[in-house]
C-alpha positions as CSV (number, residue, x, y, z in Angstrom):
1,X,0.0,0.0,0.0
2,X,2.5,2.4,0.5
3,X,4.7,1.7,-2.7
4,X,1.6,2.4,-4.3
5,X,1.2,5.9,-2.7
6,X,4.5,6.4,-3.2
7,X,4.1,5.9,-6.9
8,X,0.9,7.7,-7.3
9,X,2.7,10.7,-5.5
10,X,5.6,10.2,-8.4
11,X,3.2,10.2,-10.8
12,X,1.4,13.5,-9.8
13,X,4.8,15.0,-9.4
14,X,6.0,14.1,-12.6
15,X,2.5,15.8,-14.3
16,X,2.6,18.7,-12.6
17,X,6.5,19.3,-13.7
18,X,5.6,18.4,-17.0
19,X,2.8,21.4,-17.0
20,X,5.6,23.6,-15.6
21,X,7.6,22.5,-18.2
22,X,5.0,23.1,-21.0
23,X,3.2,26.2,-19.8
24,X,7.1,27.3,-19.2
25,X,8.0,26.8,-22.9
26,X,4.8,28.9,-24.4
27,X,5.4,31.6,-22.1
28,X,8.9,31.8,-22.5
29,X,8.9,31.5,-26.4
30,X,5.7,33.1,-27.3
31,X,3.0,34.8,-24.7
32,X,0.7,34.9,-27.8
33,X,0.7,31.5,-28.3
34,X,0.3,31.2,-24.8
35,X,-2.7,32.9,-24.3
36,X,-4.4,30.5,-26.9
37,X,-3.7,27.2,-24.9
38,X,-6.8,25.7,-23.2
39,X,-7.8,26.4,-20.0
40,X,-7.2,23.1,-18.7
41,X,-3.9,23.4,-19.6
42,X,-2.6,26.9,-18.8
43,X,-3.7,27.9,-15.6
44,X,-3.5,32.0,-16.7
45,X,-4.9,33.7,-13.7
46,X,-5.0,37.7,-14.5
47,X,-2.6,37.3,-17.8
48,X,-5.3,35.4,-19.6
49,X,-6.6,38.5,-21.2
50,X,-4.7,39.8,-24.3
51,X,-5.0,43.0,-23.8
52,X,-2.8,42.4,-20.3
53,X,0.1,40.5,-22.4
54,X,0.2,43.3,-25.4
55,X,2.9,46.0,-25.0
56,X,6.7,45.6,-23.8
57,X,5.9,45.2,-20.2
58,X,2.9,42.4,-19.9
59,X,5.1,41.1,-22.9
60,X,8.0,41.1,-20.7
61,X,6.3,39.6,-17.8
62,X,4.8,36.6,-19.1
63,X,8.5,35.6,-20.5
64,X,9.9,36.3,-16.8
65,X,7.3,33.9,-16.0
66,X,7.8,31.5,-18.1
67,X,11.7,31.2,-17.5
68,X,10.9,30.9,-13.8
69,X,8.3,27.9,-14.9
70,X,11.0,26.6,-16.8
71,X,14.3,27.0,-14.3
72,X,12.5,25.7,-11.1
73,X,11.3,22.3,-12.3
74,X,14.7,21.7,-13.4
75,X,16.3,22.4,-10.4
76,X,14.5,20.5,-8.4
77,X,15.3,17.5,-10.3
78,X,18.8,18.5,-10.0
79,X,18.6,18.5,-6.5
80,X,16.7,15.4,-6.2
81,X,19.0,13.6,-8.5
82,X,22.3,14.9,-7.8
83,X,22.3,16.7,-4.5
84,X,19.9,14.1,-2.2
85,X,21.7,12.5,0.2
């Protein structure tokens, strides 16, 4: 019973990384794009309106939001990889 818990919490980790990862990658590259994923899978809070993401600045924020999506879930594989003890 517990490996199984253990496996399911894995798992869940693993998706939510991945969404990191993916939402990450669309804000980073394009906020446009972005903005057209489905709702199930970009959670956008206030930058889901593309009047908010249009200019330098909203521009600008969403890719400073997406490097963040992108470095984090990295580094904590890192550190669970290579720095556990």
């Amino acid at each position: 019973m517990q490996m199984t818990f253990h496996m399911i919490g894995w798992l869940v980790a693993i998706l939510i990384a991945l969404t990191f990862l993916v939402n990450g990658a669309f804000m980073f590259i394009s906020p446009q794009a972005w903005v057209k994923l489905p709702s199930w899978l970009a959670p956008k809070g206030g930058h889901g309106n593309r009047k908010r993401i249009e200019g330098v600045w909203g521009d600008l924020e969403v890719r400073v939001c997406g490097a963040i999506f992108l470095v984090v879930p990295i580094w904590v594989v890192y550190n669970v990889l290579f720095k556990s003890t």
